[in-house]
Every structure is written in structure tokens, then in C-alpha cells.
TITORKE-830788 format. One line per 4 residues: their letters; for each residue x, y, z of N, C-alpha, C. Coordinates in steps of 0.001 Angstrom, whole numbers, plus 500000, padded with zeros to 6 digits. Layout:
// TITORKE-830788
a> X,Y,Z,X,Y,Z,X,Y,Z; ...
// end
This chain:
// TITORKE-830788
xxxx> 581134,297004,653363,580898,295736,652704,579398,295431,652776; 579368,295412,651674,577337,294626,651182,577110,292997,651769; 576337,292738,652354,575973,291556,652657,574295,291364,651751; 574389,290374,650583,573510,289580,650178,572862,287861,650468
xxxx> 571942,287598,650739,571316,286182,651493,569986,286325,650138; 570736,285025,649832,569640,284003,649115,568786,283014,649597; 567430,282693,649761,566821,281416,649945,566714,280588,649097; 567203,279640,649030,567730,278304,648353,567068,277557,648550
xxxx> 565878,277743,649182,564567,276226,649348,564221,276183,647929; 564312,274894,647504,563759,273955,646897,564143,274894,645275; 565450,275112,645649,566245,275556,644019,567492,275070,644356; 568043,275067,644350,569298,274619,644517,569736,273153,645576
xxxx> 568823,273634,646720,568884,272517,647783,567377,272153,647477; 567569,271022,647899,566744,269792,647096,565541,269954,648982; 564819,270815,648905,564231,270732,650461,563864,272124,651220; 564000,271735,652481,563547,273986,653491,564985,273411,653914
xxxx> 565854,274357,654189,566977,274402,654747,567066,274140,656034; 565380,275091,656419,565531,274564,657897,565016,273125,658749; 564476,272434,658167,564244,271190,658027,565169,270216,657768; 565986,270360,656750,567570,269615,656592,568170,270160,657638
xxxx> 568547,271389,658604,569352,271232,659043,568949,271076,660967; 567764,271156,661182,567242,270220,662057,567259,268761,661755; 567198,268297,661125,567180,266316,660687,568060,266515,660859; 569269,267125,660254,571123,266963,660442,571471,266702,662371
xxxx> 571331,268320,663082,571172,268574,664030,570593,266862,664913; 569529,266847,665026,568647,265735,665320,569749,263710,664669; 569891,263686,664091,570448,262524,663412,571895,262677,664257; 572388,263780,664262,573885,263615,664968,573586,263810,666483
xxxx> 572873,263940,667421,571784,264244,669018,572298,265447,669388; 572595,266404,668369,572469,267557,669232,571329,268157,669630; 570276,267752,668545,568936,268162,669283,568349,266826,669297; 567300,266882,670567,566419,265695,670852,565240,265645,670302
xxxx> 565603,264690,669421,564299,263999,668174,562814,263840,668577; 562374,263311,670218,561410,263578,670518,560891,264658,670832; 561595,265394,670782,560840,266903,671179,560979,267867,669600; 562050,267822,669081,561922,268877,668082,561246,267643,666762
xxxx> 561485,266523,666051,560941,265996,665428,559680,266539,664815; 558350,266639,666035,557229,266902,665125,557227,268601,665197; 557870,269547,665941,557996,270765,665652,558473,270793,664191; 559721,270348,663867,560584,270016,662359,559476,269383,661617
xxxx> 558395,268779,661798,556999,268066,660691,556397,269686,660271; 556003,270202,661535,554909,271333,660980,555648,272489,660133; 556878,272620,660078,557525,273561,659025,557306,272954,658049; 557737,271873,657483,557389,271693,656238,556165,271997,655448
// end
């Protein structure tokens, strides 16, 4: 079986994926906002 992976930043998903899904992560406290927050700024 073939495995294919698309990046979907800013075509389909409206954003970096990994940025939405740190804010997600972060907004629900699985990760702590003061510490990953401005790490999650400099990806963008």
C-alpha cells in the first residue's frame, strides 16, 4: 500500500496546520499557552 501526504497550508485550510493545531491544542490546555504561544508566533 502507497501512502501519499499533501500540504494543505493555505489551500484548502484557511492557515499552517501547524499553528491551527497548536491554538487548538493550547485553547483546549493540553499545551501551556505561556510557554508554547510565542514558539506557535515564530512559525507563522
Amino acid at each position: 500500500m502507497k501512502l501519499t501526504l499533501f500540504d494543505l497550508d493555505h489551500t484548502l485550510l484557511s492557515g499552517d496546520s501547524d499553528v491551527l493545531w497548536c491554538d487548538f491544542l493550547m485553547a483546549k490546555g493540553v499545551l501551556d499557552k505561556k510557554h508554547f504561544a510565542p514558539r506557535n508566533a515564530d512559525m507563522e
